[in-house]
Each structure stands twice: as structure tokens, then as C-alpha cells.
C-alpha positions as CSV (number, residue, x, y, z in Angstrom):
1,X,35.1,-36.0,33.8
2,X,33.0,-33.1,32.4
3,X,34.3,-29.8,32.2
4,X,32.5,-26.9,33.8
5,X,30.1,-25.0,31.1
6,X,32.3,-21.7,29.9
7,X,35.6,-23.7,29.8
8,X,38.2,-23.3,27.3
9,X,41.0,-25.4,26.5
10,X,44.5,-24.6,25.4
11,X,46.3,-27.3,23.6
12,X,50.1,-27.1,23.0
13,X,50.2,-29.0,19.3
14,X,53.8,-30.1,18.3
15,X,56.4,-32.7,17.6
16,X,59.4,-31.8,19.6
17,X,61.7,-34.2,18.0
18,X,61.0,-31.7,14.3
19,X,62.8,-28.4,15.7
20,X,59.7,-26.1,15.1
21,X,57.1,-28.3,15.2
22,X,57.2,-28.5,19.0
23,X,56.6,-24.3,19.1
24,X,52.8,-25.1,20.6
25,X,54.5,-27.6,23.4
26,X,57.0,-24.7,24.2
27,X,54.5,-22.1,24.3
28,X,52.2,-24.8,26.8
29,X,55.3,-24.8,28.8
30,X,55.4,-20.8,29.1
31,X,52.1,-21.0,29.8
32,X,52.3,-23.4,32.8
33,X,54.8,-21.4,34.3
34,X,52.6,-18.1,34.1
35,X,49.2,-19.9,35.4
36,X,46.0,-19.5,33.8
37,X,42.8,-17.7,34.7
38,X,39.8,-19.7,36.3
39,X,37.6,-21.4,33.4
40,X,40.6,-22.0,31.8
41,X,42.5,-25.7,31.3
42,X,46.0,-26.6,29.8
43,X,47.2,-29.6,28.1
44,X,50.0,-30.8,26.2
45,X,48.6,-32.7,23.0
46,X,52.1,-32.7,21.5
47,X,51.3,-35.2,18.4
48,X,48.2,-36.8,20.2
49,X,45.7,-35.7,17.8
50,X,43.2,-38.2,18.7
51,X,43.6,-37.6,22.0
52,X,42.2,-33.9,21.7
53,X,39.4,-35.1,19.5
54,X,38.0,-37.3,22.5
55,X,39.0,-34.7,25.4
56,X,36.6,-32.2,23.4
57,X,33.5,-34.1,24.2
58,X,33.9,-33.3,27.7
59,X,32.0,-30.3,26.8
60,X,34.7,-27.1,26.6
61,X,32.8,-24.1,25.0
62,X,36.2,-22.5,23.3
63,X,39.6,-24.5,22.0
64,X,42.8,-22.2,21.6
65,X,45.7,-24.4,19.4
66,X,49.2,-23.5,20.0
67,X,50.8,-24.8,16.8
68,X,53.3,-23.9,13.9
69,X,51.2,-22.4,10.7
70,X,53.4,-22.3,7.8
71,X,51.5,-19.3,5.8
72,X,53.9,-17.9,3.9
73,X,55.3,-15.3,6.2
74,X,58.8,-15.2,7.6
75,X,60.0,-16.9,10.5
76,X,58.5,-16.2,14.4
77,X,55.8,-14.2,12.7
78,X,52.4,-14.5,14.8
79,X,49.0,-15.5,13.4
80,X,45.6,-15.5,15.4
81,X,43.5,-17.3,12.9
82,X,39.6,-18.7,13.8
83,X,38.4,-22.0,12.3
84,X,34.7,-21.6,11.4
85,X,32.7,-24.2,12.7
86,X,29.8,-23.9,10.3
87,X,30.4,-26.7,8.5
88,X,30.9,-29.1,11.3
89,X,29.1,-32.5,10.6
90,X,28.1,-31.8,7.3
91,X,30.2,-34.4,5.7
92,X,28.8,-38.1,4.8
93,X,29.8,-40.9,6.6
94,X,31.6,-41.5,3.1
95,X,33.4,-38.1,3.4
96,X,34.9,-38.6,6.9
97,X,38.5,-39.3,6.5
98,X,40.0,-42.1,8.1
99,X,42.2,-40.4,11.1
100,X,46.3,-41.4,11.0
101,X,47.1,-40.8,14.7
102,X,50.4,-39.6,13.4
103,X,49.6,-37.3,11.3
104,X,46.4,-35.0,12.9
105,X,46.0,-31.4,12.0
106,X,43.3,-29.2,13.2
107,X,40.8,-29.8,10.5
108,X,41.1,-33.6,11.0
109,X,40.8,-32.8,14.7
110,X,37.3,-31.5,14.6
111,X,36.1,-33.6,11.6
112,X,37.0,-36.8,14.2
113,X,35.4,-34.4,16.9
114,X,32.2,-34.2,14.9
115,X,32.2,-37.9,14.2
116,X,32.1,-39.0,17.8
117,X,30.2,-36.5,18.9
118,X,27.1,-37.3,16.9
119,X,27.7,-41.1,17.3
120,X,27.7,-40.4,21.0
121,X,24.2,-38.1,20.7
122,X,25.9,-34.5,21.0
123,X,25.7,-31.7,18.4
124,X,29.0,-31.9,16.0
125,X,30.4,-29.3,17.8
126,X,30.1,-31.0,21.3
127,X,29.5,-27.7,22.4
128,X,32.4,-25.7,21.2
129,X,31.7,-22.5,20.0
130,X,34.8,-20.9,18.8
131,X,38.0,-22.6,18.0
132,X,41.1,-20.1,17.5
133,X,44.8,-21.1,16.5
134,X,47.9,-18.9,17.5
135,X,50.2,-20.0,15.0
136,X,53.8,-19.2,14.3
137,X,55.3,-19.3,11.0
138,X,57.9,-22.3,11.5
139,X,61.5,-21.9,10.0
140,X,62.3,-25.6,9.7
141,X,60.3,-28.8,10.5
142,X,63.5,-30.7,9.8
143,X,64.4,-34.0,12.1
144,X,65.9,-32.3,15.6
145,X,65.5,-31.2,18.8
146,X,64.7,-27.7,20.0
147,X,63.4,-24.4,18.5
148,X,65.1,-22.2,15.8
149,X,66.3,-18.8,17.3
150,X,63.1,-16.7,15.5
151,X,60.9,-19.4,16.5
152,X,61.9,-19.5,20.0
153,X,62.2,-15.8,20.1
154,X,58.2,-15.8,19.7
155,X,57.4,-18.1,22.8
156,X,57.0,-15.6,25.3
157,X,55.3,-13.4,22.6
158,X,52.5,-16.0,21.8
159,X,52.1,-16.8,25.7
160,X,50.9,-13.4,26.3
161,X,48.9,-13.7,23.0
162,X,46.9,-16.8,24.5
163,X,46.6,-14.9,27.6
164,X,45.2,-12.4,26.1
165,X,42.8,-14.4,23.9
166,X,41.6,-15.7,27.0
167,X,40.7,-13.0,28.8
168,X,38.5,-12.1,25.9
169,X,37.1,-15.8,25.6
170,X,36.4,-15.8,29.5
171,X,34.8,-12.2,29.8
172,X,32.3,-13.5,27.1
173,X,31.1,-16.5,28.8
């Protein structure tokens, strides 16, 4: 199935069995419960890198990752950070990395993205325009189940974040 022209994706990103890793899963869950705007999908990637790289040919014009971004800052702290696209494709068929399905983080996401989107005749972008990440600084990755109490304290936080984000995203189509 193709997606409609002017529609963004939001991927929860996450391990929920590494306590902070499954923030972007719990945030996808938030999200759910609140509904998103028309032009406007949600999935739960949780470690199913891969998986996102192939969705993204469908043609979606924006990506918004929900993920833990360890950056230095202290715990539950918020980022809104853009990826730049520029780049996309520019590598060598030499210079692709070979994808662990385990182990996919967003720059490996749409490096795989641009690899099967020129071997299937698309531009290396497939058609995304902007790609944004709202990222919370993780306090523990460790083996376990369920959030940390600053990282779960920012769930409802980044939820209105990715809402907000998409009212921009849609308004622009």
C-alpha cells in the first residue's frame, strides 16, 4: 500500500526489554491513546529497523523517530533534533554498511532507505523530505523492563511534542 502524498510517519524506536530504550514505544503508546491528525500514521518499530527502512518507500513525505538520544544531558531531558538529508545516496555501493537487524539506528535506517530506494528506481530519499527525532536523554539502557522514573516522567511531555511537530509538518504540506 502507498501512502497518500503529504503523509508523515511517527515511529516509536525502542527495546523494551533495556528499561529506557523502550522510551519511543511508550511515547507510541501515549500517542495512540491521544489519536493523530489526518495525514498522519503511527507505528511501533520497537527494534525493527529494517522494517522502517522498507515501510519508507511507501512514499511518506516527513519521518518523526521517537527514540532515547544519549547527548550528554541529564536524564528526561527533551531533544528535537533534524537529520539532514543532503547526503542521502551519496555513498558507494562499497560504503553502504551491511545492516544488523539488531542493532539499527537512524543513520543506518536511511542509508538502507537510500539503498533500496534507488535499486527500486526512486530518488534516495523515496520522497522524504524532512526526518526529525524527539529524543530523550536515557538514564540507563541496562537489561530490564519498564522506564526509569525521569524517563517515564517525559512520556506525556514528548507526546505533546510530536503533536506539536506535527501540526507544523501537516500545515506545511
Amino acid at each position: 500500500m502507498t501512502a497518500a502524498v503529504g503523509t508523515v510517519l511517527v515511529a516509536g524506536v525502542g527495546n523494551i526489554f533495556r528499561t529506557d530504550d523502550g522510551f519511543g514505544v511508550e511515547v507510541g503508546r501515549a500517542l495512540a491513546a491521544r489519536g493523530l491528525p489526518d495525514g498522519a500514521e503511527l507505528v511501533d518499530v520497537g527494534i525493527r529497523g529494517m522494517h522502517l527502512a522498507y515501510q519508507l518507500l511507501d512514499g511518506y513525505t516527513a519521518l518523526i523517530l521517537i527514540d532515547i538520544t544519549a547527548r550528554g544531558g541529564k536524564p528526561g531531558e527533551l531533544y528535537l533534533l533534524e537529520h539532514d538529508l543532503s547526503a542521502l545516496g551519496e555513498q558507494s555501493a562499497d560504503e553502504v554498511p551491511v545492516p544488523d537487524a539488531h542493532d539499527m539506528s537512524p543513520d543506518t535506517v536511511l542509508t538502507l532507505l537510500a539503498s533500496l530506494a534507488v535499486a527500486s528506481g526512486l530518488e534516495p530519499t523515496a520522497g522524504l523530505r524532512r526526518v526529525l527525532v524527539v529524543g530523550c536523554e536515557p538514564a540507563s539502557v541496562a537489561d530490564g523492563m519498564g522506564l526509569t522514573e525521569p524517563v517515564a516522567a517525559s512520556v506525556d511531555r514528548a507526546a505533546t511534542a510530536v503533536l506539536k511537530v506535527l501540526d507544523e509538518l501537516l500545515a506545511g504540506r
